[in-house]
N, C-alpha and C positions, 0 to 999 in steps of 0.2 A: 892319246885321245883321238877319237873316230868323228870327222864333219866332211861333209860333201861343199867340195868348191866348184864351184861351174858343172853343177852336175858327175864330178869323179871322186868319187870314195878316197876321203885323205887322212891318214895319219897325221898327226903333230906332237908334238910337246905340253903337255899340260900348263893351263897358266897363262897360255898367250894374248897378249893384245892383237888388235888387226893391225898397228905398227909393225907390231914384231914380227906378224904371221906375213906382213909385206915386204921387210926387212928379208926378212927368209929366202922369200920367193925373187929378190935382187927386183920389185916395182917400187923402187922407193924415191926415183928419180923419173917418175909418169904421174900425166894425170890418171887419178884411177877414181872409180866410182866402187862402192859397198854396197851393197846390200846384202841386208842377216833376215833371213827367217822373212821375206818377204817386204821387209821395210829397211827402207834406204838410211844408212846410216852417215852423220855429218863428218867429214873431213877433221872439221876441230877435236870431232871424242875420238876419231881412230886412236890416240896412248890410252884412253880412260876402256874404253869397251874388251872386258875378258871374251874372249871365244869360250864355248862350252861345249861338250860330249854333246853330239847331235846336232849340232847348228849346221845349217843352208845357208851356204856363201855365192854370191854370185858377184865377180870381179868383173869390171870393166875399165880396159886401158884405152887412151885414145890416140889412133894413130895418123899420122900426118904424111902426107903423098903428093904427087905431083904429077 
């Protein structure tokens, strides 16, 4: 299945949760923000919400510095 994250043309696995799709991507131990398709999605549904052929993802990690 075909979705754009952060603007890059991405293949995946059919099926996935944005859990899973983070799992994947080893963010699963950051803060990360969602957003699909232009609306911010809650932390709590990341296992409930499928990804779909054609969704716009845009990730956000937050990073700490000094």
């Amino acid at each position: 299945m075909k979705l754009t994250i952060n603007d890059e043309l991405t293949e995946i696995p059919d099926g996935l949760t944005i859990s899973q799709l983070l799992e994947q991507l080893k963010l699963t131990n950051r803060h990360v923000a969602v957003e699909r398709n232009r609306h911010i999605v809650s932390y709590r549904t990341f296992a409930d919400v499928r990804l779909e052929e054609g969704d716009s993802l845009e990730l956000v990690t937050l990073v700490g510095g000094g």
